[in-house]
N, C-alpha and C positions, 0 to 999 in steps of 0.2 A: 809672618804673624805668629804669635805665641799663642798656642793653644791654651782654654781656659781650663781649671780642673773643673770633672763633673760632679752634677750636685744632688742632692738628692731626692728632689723634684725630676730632675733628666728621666728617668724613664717612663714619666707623662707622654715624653713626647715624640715618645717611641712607636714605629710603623712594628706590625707583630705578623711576617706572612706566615699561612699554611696552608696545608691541604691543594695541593696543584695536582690539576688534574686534565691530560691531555683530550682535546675533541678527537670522535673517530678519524679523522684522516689527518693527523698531526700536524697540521699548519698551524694552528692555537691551543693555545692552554689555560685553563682558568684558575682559581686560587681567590687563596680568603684572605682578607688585610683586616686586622686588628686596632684599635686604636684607641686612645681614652678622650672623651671630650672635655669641651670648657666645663660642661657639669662634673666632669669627675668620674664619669661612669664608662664603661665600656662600650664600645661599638664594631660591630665586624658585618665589612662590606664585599659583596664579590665583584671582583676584577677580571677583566679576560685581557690576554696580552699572544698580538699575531708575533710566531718567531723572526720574523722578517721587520718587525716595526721594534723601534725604542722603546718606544710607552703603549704602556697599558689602557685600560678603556674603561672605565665604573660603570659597572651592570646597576647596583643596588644603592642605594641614599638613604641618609636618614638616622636616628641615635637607634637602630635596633639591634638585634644579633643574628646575621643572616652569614647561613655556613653551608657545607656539603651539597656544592655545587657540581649536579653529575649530569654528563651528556648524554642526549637520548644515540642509541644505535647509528642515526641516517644524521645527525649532527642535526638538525633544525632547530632542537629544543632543549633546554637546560630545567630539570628538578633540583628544588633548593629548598630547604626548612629556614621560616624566618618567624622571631616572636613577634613580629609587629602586631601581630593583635593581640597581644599580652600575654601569647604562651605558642610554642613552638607546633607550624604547620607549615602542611606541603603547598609550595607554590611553581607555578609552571611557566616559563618564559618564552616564549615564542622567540626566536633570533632572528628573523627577517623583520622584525619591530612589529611592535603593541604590547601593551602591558601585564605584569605576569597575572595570571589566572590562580585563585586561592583554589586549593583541589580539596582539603580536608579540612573539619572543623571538630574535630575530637575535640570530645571534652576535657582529658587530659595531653590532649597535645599526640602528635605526631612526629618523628623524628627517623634520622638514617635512611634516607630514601637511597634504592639503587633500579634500575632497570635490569628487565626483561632482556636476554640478548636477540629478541629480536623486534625490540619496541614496542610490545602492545600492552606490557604492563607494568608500573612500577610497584616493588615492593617495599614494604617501613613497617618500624614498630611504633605500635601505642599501648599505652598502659592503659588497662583494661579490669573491670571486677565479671567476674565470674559471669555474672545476667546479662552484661550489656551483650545491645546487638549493634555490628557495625553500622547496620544498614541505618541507621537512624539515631545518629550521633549529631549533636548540637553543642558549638560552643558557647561556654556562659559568656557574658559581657564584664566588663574589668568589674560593676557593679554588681554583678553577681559573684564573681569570684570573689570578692571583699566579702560577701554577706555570706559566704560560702567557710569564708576562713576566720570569721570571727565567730560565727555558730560552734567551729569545731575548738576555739579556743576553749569553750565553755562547759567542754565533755571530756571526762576524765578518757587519760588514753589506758585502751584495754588491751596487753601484754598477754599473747601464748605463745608465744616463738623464741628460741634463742638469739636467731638475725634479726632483732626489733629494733637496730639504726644502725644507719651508715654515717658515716663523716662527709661524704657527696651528700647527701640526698637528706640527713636530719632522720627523723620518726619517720618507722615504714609501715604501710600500711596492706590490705587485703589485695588490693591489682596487682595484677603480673603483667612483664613484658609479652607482648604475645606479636604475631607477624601476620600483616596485612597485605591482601593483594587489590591494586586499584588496577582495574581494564579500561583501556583508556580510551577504548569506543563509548564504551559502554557507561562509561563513567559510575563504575557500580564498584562496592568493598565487599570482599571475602577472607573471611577468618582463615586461615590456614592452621593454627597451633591453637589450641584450646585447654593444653591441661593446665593443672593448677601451680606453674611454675614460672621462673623467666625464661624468656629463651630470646637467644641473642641470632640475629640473621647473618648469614656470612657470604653463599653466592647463591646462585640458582646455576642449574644444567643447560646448555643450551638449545637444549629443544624443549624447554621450560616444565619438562615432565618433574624434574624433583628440586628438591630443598633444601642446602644445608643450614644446619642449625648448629649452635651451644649451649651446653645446659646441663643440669641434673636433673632427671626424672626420674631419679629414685623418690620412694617414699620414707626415705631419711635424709632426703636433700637437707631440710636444716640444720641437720649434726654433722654433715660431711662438709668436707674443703673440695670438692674434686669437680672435675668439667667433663662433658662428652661433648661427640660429634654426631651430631644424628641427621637421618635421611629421612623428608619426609616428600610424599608422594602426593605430587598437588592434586591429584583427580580423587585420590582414596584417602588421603589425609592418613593414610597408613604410615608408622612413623618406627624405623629400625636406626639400633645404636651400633656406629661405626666401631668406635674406641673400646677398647678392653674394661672400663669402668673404674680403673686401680688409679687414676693420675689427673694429670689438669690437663686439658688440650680445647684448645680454641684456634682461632685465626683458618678457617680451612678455604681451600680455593678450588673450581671444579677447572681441568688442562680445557683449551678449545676444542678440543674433540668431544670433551665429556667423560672419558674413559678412565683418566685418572683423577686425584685429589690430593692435592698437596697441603699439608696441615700443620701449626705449632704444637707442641707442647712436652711435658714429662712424666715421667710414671711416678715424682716426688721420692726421688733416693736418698734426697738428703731434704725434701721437705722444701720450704721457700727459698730453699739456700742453691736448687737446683736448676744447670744449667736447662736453657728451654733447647729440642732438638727440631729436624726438620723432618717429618715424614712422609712418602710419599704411598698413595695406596692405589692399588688397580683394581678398578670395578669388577672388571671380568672375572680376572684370577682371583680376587681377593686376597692378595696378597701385600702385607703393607712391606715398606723398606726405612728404614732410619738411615738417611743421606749423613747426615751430622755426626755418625755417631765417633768419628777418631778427631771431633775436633775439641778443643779446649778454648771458648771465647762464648759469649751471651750472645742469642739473637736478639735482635729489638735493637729500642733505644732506651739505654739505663741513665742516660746522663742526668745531673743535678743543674738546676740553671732557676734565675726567676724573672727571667723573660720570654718565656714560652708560653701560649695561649693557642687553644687551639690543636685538633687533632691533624694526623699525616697517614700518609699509606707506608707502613714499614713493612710492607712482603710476608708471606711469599707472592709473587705472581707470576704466574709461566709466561713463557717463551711464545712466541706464534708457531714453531713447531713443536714446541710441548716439548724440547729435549733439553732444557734449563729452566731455570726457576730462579728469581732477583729477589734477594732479601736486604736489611740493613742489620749492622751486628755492631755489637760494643766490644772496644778492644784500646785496654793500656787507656783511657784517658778518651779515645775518641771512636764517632761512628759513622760507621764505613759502610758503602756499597757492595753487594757482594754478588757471584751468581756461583750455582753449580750446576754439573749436567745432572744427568741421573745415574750415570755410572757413579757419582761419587767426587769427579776434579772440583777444587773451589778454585777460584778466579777472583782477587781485589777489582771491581771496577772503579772506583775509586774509594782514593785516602791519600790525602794531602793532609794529615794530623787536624782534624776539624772536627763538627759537627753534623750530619746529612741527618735533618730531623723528619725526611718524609721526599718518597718521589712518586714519579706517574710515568709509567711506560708507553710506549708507541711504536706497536708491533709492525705497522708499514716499514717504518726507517730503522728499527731497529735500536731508539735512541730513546731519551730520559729527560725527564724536568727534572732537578733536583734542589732540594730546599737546602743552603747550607746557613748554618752557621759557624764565627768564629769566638774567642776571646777578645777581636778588636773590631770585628762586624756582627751586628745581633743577628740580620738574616737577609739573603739576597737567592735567587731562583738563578741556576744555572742549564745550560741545554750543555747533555754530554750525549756526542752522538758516539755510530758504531765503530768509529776509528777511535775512539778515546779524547776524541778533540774536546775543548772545554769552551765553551761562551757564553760569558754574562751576559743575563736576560734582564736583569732589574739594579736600580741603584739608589736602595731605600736608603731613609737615614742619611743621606746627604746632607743635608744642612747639619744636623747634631755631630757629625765624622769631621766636618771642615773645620769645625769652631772647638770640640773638645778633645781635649789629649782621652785619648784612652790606649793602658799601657799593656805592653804582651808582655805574658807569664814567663818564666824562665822556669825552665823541666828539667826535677830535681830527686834522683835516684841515691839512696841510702840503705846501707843495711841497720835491721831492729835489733834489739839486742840479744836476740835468738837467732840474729843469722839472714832473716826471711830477706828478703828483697821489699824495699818499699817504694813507690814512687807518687809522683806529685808536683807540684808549682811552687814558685815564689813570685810574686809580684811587689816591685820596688816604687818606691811613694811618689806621687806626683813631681817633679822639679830637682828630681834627685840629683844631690852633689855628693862628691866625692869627699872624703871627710868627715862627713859631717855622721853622726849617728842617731837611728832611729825607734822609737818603739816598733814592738814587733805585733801581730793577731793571728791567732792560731784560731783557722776554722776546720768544725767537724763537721761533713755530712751526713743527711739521717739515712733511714734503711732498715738495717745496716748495708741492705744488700743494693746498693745502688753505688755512683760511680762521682768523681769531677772530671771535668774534661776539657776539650778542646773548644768550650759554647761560651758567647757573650753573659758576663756573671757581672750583672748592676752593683750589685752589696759590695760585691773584691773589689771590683773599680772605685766604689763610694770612700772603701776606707784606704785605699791608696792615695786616693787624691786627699785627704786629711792627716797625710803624710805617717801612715804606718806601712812598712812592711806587712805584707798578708802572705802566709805561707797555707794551704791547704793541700790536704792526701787523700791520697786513697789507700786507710789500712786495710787490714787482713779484715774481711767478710762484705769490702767490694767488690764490684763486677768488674771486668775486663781484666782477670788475669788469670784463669783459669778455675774449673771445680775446685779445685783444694783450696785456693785461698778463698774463694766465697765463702767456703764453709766453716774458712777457718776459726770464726769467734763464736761461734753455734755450742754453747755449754760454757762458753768461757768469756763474757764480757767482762771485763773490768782487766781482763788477764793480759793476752797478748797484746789486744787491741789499742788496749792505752798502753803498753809498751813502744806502738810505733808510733800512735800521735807526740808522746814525749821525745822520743827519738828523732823524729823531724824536729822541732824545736832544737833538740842538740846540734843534729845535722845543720841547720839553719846558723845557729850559732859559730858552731865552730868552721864554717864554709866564707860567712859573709861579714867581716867585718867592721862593715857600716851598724848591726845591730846592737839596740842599746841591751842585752841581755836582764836590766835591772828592771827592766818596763816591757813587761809579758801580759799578753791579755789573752783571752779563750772564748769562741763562743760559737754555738753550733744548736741544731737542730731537731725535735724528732728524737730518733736513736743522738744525733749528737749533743741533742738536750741533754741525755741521759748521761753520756762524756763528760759535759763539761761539768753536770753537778758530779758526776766520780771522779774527776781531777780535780776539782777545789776541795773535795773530803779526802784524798790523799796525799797531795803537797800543797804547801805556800808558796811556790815558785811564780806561781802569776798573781796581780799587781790589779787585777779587774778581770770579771771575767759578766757574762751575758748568758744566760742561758734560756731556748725558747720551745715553748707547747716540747715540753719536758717531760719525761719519766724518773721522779724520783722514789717511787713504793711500786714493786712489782707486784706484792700479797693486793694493795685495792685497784692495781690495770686489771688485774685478770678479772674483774667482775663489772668493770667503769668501760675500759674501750670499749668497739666495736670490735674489735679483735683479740681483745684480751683472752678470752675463753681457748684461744688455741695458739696466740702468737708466744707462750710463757711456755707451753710444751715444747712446741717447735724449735723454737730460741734457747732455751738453759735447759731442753731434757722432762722438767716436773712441773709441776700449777699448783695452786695456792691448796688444791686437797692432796697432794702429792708429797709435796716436801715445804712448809709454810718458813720454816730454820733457813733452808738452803734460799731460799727467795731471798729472806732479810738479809743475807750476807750478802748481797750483790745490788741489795737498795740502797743507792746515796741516802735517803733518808738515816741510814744506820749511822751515818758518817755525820752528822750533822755539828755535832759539838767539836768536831776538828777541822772546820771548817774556819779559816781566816781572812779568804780573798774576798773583797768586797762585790756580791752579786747580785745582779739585775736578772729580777724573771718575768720574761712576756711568755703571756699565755692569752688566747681566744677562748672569749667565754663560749663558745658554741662549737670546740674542739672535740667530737668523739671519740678519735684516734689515740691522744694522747689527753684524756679532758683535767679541763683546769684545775681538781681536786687534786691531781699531781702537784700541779703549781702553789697552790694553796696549802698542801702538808709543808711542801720544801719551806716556805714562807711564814709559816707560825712558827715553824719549829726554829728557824733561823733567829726570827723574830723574838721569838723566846727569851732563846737564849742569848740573846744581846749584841748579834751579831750584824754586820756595816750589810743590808740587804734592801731592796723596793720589788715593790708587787706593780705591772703595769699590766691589766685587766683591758683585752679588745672586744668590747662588745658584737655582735651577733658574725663575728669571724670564728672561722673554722679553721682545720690544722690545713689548709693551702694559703696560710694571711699573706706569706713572705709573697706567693707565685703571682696568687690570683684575685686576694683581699680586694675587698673594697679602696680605692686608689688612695683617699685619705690616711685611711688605715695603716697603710704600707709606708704614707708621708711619713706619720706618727713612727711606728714603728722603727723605721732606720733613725730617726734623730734623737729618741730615748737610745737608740746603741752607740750613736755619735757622742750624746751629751756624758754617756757614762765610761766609757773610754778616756774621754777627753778630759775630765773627773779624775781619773786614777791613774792615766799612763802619760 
């Protein structure tokens, strides 16, 4: 049977696992499934699947969003946040059967629930103002919320802050994240964290006397970029900063003893453009260690993809004897499994060239759920135990895999015309014959400082099956190839960078035969919004291009983003009081009148990150001047339209990039 090409409704009807998270004594694991329904809207359910059974089991039903599903200590019980009553709280499920138990009813929600390691309390954050008291918290009803948020539509919003919105979360207000503890005898809430700031929860001790946290509590936390580790002391609410105060550091974990803490982050050497390390710190001694510090690779997961939903456990987490520590790291295109001791050995546990977007360890056996992803599988759970043996656990997407082609990348290594090393994919059109020649799509990822990889990528597939070649890289100032090239476009966009996206096009050209070199298209995201409007204002070589939630003026980001006030230093050196000349040289808008290639701008009207005034200068100004251009405006979408839009939206959106392609090449 001939497989069909895929279309651009297909990732409707896409399963999206995450977050697996082994029961205390490792015979089961639980995990979050994804899904979009007949409405159109998102739904995520939890699932539990025994390792010895085929299939899985559905804990949760229903169109809500039920996530972070964690086992109590003694396995009887499962804590989960679900909005079913129209905004995110904790719920408790008893596993010998009955129904789960609602535990919180905050007014703004509850969320992140973790235990106690020794079962008798869970701990979560809820956003909280200053007065409230937990003990006497009431959720409003959907009718209140309604009458809640059309009161405040009617009052002008009052600005003293620098950080006054995020592109997550829209217009921020007075509440801070702060950390709750529920005892689950007693069924009573206690404040733990009280100052005027966020603070992010990361573990507890296991003899539940302390607390780590993330945060700034400085009294310049609004003007600063930086994160700490702090300890706070559940009996005394006495609250001392681990981290030196000079960097970012989050992600910390306490060993099983308690004695040590193992943590992410950097002292910013090079600013966002800096590799994150792993550090390990001993209570007693107080002495910390940089594990990381001779390697050259990203911890995390930096990959680019837009069928990802949902968060994972990316490490560090120790060992049961606390003498190794399991991370995942980005490396060349894909990410990988890793552990190291604490003398320092790293060890691949696994990389088989893919994507591992999140695991759960199970310190009896010594073994791993692991979430992977591929370029021809969007996502399936594997069990990799202590011998390195590998068994599929799950076999989502089956029906969608049987019936559509979906085709593997071919990995394709070039030099840029300064020498560098570049690397990246080509992906060849649905039905491809020999002979025959093809238009070609050159995609940019945004960032800069992020990666393409070895992960199921909807859009490459969509425009392969519409029979264009897609070529996409990873230039200089992405992840997975060491500090130096991250850093490398940090003062110099427009410079090397677009040296190697065009160089891939060459490469691509002069390697593959089949392409029709005369039918070039471009189009990219983010930072590679900003690409492609600086390739259509420097050559005519491409034939169409698309470009989306775009930067074309840097002089009005630095005052428009949410980031703008520091991402313009960081990135090119100076900000709009600094050097306002040097800005305009490096703003596609400057370039506008030698502009030729006929461009499509998507932008999300509700884009902080990158907001649609970008869109809108590119767009007059085009317009203006008389040039082949459309504006296509996504109402109350943000800059995640591509990942995590409203499902519509995302319809919209890939077929305005089809229709206009299709137009010009």
């Amino acid at each position: 049977m001939t497989k069909r090409a895929i279309t651009t409704e297909d990732f409707m009807s896409l399963e999206v696992f995450s977050d697996p998270q082994f029961s205390p004594d490792g015979t089961t694991y639980a995990y979050v499934s994804t899904t979009i329904n007949d409405k159109r809207e998102y739904e995520s359910n939890l699932f539990v699947q025994k390792l010895n059974e085929k299939t899985a089991k559905q804990w949760t039903f229903g169109a809500n969003k039920n996530s972070n599903p964690r086992f109590s200590p003694d396995g009887k019980k499962v804590v989960y946040q679900s909005n079913r009553s129209g905004i995110p709280q904790l719920y408790l499920l008893p596993l010998d059967g009955g129904e789960p138990k609602q535990l919180t009813t905050f007014k703004n929600g509850a969320v992140n629930p973790e235990w106690s390691k020794d079962g008798k309390a869970i701990i979560f954050t809820a956003s909280l103002d200053k007065d409230d008291d937990v003990t006497n918290q009431k959720e409003l009803s959907k009718e209140e919320r309604q009458k809640e948020k059309e009161e405040k539509s009617k009052k002008p919003l009052h600005v003293t802050t620098l950080k006054y919105k995020s592109d997550a979360q829209g217009f921020l207000d007075d509440k801070k994240a702060q950390i709750i503890l529920y005892d689950i005898e007693k069924e009573t809430f206690t404040q733990l964290t009280e100052a005027d700031h966020h603070h992010g929860y990361q573990d507890i001790s296991p003899d539940g006397s302390t607390i780590l946290f993330a945060g700034n509590l400085s009294e310049n936390s609004d003007y600063e970029l930086k994160s700490d580790i702090y300890l706070l002391d559940t009996t005394t609410k006495a609250v001392t900063k681990l981290t030196d105060g000079e960097g970012s550091y989050y992600t910390a974990r306490f060993s099983p003893s308690g004695n040590k803490i193992a943590y992410l982050g950097h002292k910013q050497q090079y600013l966002n453009a800096t590799l994150t390390e792993l550090y390990i710190h001993d209570i007693q001694t107080k002495e910390t260690v940089c594990l990381s510090e001779k390697w050259d690779f990203q911890l995390g997961d930096l990959i680019v993809g837009d069928t990802r939903l949902g968060s994972s456990e990316g490490g560090p987490v120790w060992s049961r004897n606390e003498d190794k520590v399991f991370f995942i790291g980005s490396d060349r295109g894909a990410v990988n499994l890793y552990e190291v001791s604490l003398t320092g050995e790293l060890k691949e546990l696994y990389n088989v060239d893919s994507h591992v977007f999140g695991f759960s360890y199970n310190p009896t056996q010594g073994s791993f759920v692991i979430g992977v992803s591929s370029p021809t599988d969007p996502c399936n759970f594997y069990l990799l135990d202590s011998e390195s043996n590998v068994k599929q656990l799950t076999d989502a997407n089956r029906e969608f895999l049987d019936n559509v082609s979906v085709g593997k990348p071919e990995s394709i290594s070039f030099k840029a015309k300064d020498g560098w090393d570049i690397h990246g994919w080509l992906l060849r059109p649905y039905g491809f014959e020999e002979g025959k020649k093809y238009p070609l799509v050159l995609e940019v990822h945004g960032g800069p400082h992020a990666m393409y990889g070895q992960t199921f990528f909807h859009e490459m597939q969509l425009l392969a099956a519409q029979g264009y070649v897609v070529v996409y890289t990873n230039p200089r100032g992405s992840h997975g190839y060491g500090q130096e090239f991250v850093d490398a476009c940090r003062g110099d966009y427009g410079g090397g960078d677009y040296g190697d996206v065009m160089s891939a096009v060459d490469y691509a050209i002069e390697t593959y035969d089949f392409i029709d070199q005369e039918r070039l298209g471009v189009t990219g995201g983010s930072y590679g919004g900003f690409m492609t409007n600086w390739i259509v204002g420097h050559t005519n070589r491409f034939k169409a291009a698309v470009t989306q939630r775009s930067i074309s003026n840097w002089l009005s980001f630095y005052g428009v983003s949410d980031i703008g006030y520091f991402f313009n230093k960081w990135q090119h050196g100076y900000d709009l009081l600094d050097d306002p000349k040097a800005l305009w040289e490096i703003s596609p808008l400057k370039y506008a009148d030698k502009v030729e290639t006929p461009l499509l701008i998507l932008h999300g009207e509700l884009d902080y990150r990158c907001p649609i005034e970008q869109g809108e200068q590119f767009y007059v100004a085009l317009k203006h001047l008389k040039k082949e251009v459309e504006f296509v405006r996504f109402p109350g979408a943000n800059h995640e339209l591509s990942r995590s839009g409203k499902p519509e939206m995302r319809v919209e959106r890939l077929n305005h990039i089809l229709r206009w392609f299709k137009n010009y090449l």
